[in-house]
PAFI-484277 format. One record per residue (C-alpha): x, y, z. Coordinates in steps of 0.001 Angstrom, whole numbers, padded with zeros to 6 digits, always signed. Example, Ala and Ser with C-alpha at 12.3 -4.5 7.8 and 13.67 -1.06 7.14 Angstrom:
<rs>
+012300-004500+007800
+013670-001060+007140
</rs>
This chain:
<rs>
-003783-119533+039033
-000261-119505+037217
+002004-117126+037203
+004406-115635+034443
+007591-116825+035458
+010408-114470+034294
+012941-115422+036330
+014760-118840+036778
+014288-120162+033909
+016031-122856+032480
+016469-122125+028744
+018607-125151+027767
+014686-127214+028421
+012455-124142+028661
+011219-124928+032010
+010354-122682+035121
+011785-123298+038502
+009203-125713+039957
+009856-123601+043599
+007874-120770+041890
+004860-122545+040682
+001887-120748+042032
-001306-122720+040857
-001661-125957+039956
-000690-126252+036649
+002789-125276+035293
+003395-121471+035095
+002961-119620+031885
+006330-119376+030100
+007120-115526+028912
+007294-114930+025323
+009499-112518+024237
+007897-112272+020481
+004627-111511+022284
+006448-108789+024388
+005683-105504+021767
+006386-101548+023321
+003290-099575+023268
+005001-096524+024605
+004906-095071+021063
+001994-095550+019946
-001605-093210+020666
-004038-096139+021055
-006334-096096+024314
-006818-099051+026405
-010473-099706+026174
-012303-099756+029661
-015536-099633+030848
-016476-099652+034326
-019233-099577+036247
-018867-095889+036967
-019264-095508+032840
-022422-096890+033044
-024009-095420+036292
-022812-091825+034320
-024534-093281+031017
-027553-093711+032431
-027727-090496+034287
-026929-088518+031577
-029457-090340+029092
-032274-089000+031760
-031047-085983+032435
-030189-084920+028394
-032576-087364+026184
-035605-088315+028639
-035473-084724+030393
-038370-085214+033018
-040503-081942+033991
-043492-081337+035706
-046394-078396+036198
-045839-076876+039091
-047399-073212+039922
-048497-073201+036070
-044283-073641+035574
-042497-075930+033354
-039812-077191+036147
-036933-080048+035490
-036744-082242+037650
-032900-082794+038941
-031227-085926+038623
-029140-087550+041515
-026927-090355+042525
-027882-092347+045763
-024794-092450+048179
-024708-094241+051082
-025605-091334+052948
-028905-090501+050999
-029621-093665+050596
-029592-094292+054839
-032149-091524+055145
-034230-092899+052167
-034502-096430+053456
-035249-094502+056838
-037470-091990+056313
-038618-092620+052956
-037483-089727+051366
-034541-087323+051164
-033862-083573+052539
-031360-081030+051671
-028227-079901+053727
-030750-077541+055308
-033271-080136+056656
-035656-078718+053820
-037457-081800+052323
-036602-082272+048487
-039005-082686+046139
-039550-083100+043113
-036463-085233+042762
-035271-088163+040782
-032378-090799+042523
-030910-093915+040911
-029545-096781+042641
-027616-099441+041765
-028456-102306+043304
-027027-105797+042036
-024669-106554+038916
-025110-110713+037833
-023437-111689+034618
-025195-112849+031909
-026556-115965+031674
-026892-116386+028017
-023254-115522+027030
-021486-116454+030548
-018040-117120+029790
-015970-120321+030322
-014622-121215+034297
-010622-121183+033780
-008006-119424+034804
-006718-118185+031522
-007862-116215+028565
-008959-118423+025601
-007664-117335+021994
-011362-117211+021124
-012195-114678+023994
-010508-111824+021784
-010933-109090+019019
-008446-107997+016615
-008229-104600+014957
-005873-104112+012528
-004530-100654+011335
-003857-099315+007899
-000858-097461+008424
+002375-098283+010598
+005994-097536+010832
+006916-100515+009243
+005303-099893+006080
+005547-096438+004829
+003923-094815+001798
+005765-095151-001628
+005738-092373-003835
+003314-093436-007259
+005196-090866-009463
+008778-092009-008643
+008259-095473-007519
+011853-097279-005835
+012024-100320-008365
+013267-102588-005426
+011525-105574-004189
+009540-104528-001532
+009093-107140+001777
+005714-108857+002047
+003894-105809+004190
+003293-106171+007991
-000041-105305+009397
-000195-103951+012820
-002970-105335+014701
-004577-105077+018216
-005704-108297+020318
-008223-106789+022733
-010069-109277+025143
-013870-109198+024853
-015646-108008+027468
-017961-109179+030467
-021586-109182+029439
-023360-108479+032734
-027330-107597+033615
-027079-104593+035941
-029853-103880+038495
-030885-100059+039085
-034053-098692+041340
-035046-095073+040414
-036960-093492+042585
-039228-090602+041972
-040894-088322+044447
-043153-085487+043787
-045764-083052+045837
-049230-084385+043898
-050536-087537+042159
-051392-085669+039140
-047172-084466+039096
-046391-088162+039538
-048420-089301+036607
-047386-086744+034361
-043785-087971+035279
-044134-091448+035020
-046176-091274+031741
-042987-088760+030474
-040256-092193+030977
-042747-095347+030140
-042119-094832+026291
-038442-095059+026254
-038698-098448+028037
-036268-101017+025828
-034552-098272+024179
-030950-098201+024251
-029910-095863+027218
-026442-093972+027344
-024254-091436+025839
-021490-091358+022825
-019935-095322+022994
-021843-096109+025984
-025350-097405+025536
-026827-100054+026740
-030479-101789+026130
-032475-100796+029168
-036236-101888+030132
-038449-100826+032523
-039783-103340+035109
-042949-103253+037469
-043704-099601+038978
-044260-099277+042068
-046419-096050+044176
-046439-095009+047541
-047448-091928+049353
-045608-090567+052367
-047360-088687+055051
-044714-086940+057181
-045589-084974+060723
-045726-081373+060157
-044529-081656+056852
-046768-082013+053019
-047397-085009+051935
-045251-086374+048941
-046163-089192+046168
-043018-091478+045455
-042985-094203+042571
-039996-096414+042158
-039180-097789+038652
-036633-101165+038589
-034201-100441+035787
-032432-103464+033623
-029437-102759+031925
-027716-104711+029204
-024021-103905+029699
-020351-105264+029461
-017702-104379+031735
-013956-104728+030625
-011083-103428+033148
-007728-102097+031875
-005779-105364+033152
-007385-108810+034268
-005560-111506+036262
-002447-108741+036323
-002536-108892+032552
-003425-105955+030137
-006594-106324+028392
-005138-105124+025378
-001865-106011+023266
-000310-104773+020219
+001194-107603+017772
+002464-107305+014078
+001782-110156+011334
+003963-112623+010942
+005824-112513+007423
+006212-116080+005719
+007953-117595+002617
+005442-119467+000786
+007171-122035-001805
+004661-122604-004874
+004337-125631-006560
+004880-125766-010160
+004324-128548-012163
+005823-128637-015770
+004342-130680-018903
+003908-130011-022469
+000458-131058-022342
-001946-132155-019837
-004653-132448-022024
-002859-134963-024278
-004759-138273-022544
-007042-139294-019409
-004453-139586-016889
-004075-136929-014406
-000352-136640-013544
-000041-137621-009357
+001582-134205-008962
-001309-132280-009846
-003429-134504-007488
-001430-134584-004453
-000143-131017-004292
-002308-129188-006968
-000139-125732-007690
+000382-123949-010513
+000732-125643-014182
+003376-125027-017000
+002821-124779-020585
+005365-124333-023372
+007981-122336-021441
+006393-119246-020791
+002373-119812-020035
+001749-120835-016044
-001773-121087-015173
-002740-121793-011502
-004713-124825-010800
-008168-123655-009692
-011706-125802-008359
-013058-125255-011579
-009831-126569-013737
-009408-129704-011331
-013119-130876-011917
-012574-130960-015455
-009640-132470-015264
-010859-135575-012735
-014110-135825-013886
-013878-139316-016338
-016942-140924-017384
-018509-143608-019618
-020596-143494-022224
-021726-146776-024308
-021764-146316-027977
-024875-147267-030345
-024283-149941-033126
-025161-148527-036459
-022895-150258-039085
-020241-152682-039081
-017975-149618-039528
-019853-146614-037126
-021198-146278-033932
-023180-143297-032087
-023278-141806-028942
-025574-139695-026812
-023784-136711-025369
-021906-133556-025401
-018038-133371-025187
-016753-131080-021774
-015915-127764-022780
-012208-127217-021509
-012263-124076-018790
-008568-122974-020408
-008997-122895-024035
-012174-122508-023726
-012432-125421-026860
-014095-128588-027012
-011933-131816-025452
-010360-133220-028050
-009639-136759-029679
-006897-137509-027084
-008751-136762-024044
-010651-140050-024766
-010105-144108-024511
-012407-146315-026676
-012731-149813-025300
-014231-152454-027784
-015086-155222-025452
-013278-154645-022532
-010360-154049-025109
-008575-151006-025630
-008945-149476-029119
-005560-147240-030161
-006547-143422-031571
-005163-144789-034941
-007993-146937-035129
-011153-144404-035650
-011976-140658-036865
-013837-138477-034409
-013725-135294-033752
-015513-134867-030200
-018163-131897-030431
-020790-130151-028435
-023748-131479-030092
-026031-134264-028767
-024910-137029-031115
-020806-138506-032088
-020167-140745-034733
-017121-142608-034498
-016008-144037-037871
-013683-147506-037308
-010716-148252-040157
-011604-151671-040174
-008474-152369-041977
-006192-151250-039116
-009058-153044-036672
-008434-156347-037880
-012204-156955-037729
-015232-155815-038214
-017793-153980-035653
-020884-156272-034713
-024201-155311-032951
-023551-157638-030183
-019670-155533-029682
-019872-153203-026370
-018327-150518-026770
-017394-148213-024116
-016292-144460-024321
-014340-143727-021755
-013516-139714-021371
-014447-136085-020291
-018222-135630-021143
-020472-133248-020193
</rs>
């Protein structure tokens, strides 16, 4: 794969020396805004390694399961061991285990590990590189950079947009890890009493603290070993599945963990001044394009939110009724406006007689909630008089 190519680099075009390329695509320029100390701060790298688990599940049978037996009408505890390759030679052998004095040992319970697969329902992507998805981020309350202020003697200065500390920490390898645990003991009836003490805790989350993992039980397994000269012992082997995750402390020379701080940015608000915006149908382009915060008077702003933009874009039409050559009716509720919480006025709507526009000076109405408007014509300043065949079209913010 790619290196990081610190050295030889050309910084009038930003390019590594082509000599150094190690993989096929071009080598991973450093950068230095990326590059943050961590030699002063207390934060652990996160790791979990196969050791981790093999411990977890040891100690979940040895402190939570805690196998006994009857023997000699005494409660004994069965001890818990690790196969190494050593044991594990005379086990495959022999079929069972002895002590460092040739002694055979029994009762006794041993664990192996025997494959680790990753997980095939979250397998990870086949490149080189670590994705930005493939991390976590943890950010911190309290850093350096942003220090307490003091509520009963505040500092009146301007104080700097705050900076958040945060961790990027890659997520781990889900894997399905593979154990055998073997049991032995000197009668059936021990065996049973053993095996019936661990089938319960089959899909239960094994481990200790952090570490636990789902574990199930697969298809057990009995045998019984006659050996020359020696008593006969009962052996049962259990399969083990474990759920895990594995994550090293570095990956592809890389830590698995890196400390960052938030990047602090000048935002530049829109404000768009009028005297009133509620004075006609039109929506000024400004408010449409960039939206923003809104001006009144000199010293009201109001910021333009979902609920004030609907009102403000939603036109529609309404056709009046013909009642006299004078009045007309219509069916509907005036919008209620989400600022002044009043009903839209007069202004906020065009009357169109015919396709024609009619001006405001025209008509009295005074646009309310209720289910019904009248609009009263001055014929006079109409020039004509209002027939039944007229359409007339109100054209405005209606509920």
């Amino acid at each position: 794969m790619p290196n990081i190519n610190r050295n030889n680099i050309d910084r009038k075009t930003n390019k590594p020396n082509p000599s150094r390329t190690g993989g096929m695509r071009p080598d991973i320029i450093l950068n230095r805004s990326e590059q943050v100390r961590r030699d002063d701060d207390i934060i652990r790298t996160p790791k979990r390694t196969l050791y981790d688990i093999d411990y977890a599940i040891k100690w979940y049978i040895e402190n939570e399961i805690r196998p006994q037996i009857i023997d000699q009408e005494q409660l004994l505890s069965i001890p818990v061991i690790f196969a190494n390759g050593e044991k594990w030679d005379n086990v495959r052998k022999l079929g069972y285990i002895r002590d460092e004095k040739g002694m055979l040992q029994s009762p006794v319970i041993m664990l192996k590990r025997s494959s680790v697969v990753e997980r095939d329902s979250v397998r990870g992507l086949d490149v080189n590189q670590v994705l930005p998805e493939n991390l976590r981020i943890y950010k911190t309350k309290y850093n350096e950079r942003n220090r307490y202020q003091d509520d009963l003697f505040p500092i009146p200065l301007n104080q700097p947009q705050p900076s958040e500390k945060v961790y990027v920490v890659d997520i781990p390898k889900y894997v399905n890890i593979e154990y055998e645990m073997m049991l032995w003991c000197d009668f059936t009836e021990q065996m049973n009493y053993l095996v019936d003490q661990i089938l319960p805790y089959s899909r239960y989350a094994w481990g200790n603290e952090a570490n636990r993992f789902s574990t199930s039980l697969g298809q057990i397994s009995f045998e019984t070993i006659n050996t020359v000269g020696e008593d006969r012992l009962v052996r049962a082997t259990i399969p083990l599945t474990v759920l895990g995750t594995l994550l090293s402390e570095q990956e592809v020379r890389r830590s698995t963990i890196r400390k960052a701080y938030s990047v602090k940015k000048v935002t530049f608000e829109n404000i768009v001044t009028f005297n009133d915006i509620f004075s006609s149908t039109a929506v000024p382009t400004a408010i449409l394009q960039n939206g923003g915060t809104i001006q009144f008077d000199d010293n009201i702003y109001l910021k333009i939110t979902p609920e004030i933009m609907n009102y403000l874009t939603n036109i529609t039409e309404k056709i009046a009724t013909f009642s006299s050559s004078t009045t007309v009716t219509i069916s509907g509720a005036a919008a209620t406006n989400p600022i002044t919480s009043g009903t839209a006025t007069k202004n906020e709507f065009d009357v169109y007689i015919n396709g024609q526009y009619a001006d405001k000076e025209t008509y009295t109405w005074t646009p309310t909630t209720s289910a019904t408007q009248t609009i009263v014509f001055d014929t006079t300043e109409l020039g004509f008089d209002i027939l039944s065949t007229d359409v007339i079209v109100v054209k405005g913010r209606w509920l």
